[in-house]
N, C-alpha and C positions, 0 to 999 in steps of 0.2 A: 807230609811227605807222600808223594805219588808213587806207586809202584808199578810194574809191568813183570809179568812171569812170560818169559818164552822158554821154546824147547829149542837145544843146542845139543849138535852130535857129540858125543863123548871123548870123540878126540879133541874137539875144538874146544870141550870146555876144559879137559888137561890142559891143552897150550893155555887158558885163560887163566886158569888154578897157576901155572908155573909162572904169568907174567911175560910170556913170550908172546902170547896174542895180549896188545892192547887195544883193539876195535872188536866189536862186532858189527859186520855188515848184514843189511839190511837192504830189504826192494820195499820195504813201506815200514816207518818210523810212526808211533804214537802219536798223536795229534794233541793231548794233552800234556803240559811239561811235565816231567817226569824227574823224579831225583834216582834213581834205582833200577836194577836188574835183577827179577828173582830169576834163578837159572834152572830151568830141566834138564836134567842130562836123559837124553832118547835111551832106543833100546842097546846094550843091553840093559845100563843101571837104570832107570824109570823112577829116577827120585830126582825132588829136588835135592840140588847139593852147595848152592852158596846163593849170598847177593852180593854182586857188584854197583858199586857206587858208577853213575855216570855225572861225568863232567865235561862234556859236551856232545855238541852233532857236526857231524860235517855232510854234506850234501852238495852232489853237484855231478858233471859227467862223469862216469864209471874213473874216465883216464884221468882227470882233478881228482878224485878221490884217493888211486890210487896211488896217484904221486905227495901225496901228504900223510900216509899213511902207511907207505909199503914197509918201511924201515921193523915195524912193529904190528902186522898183519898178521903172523901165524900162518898165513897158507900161503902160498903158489900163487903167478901168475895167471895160471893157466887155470887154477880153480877159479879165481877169481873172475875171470872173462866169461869163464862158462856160466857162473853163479848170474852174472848180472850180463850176457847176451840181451840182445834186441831189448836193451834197457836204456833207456835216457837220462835216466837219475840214479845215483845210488847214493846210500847212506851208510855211513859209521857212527855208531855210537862210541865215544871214547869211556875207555873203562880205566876206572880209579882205586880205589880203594876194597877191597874184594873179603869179606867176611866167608872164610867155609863152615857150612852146618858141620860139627862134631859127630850127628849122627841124620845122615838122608831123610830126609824126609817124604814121604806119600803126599802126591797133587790132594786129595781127601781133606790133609793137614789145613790146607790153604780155601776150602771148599770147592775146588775143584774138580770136577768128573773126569775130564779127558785132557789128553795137552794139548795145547793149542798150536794152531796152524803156523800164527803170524804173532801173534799178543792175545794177551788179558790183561785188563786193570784189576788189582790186588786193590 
């Protein structure tokens, strides 16, 4: 099982926790297949707090994207345009199955120093 730890703003990762966001978008996807999402919630919480099972990618122009996706997106249009502006491609990762830590966990936990930009491999 392949892993990927990113950092997600803390609202975004509420709508994922409650099931209202079923994607996370992306401007560069793993290159390695991956079965999992370990999740950072940014400032203010600074822990990890779940992993989300992935079950698939979709990829292709921003407006394909978000026409297969919008129903269960969690944000706005308007976020989303901004997010992936003067972009050619964009990516969803579809999210599945979502395990929450019972108690946060510190990037340390996992060996890691700082959170990442984009990804890590776990």
């Amino acid at each position: 099982m392949r892993k990927i730890l990113i950092s997600i703003n803390p609202k975004h990762v509420e709508n994922i926790l409650s099931g209202m966001k079923k994607f996370e978008y992306r401007t560069r996807v793993a290159k390695k297949d991956i079965d999992s999402i370990i999740v950072y919630s940014t400032y203010p919480t600074k822990r990890v707090v779940a992993e989300v099972e992935i079950i698939g990618i979709i990829s292709g122009t921003p407006d394909y994207v978000w026409s297969l996706t919008r129903d269960k997106s969690g944000i706005t249009r308007n976020f989303f345009n901004k997010y992936f502006s003067e972009r050619k491609i964009a990516y969803a990762y579809s999210l599945g199955k979502i395990k929450l830590y019972p108690i946060p966990l510190e990037l340390n936990y996992f060996g890691v120093k700082t959170a990442p930009q984009s990804y890590i491999y776990l």
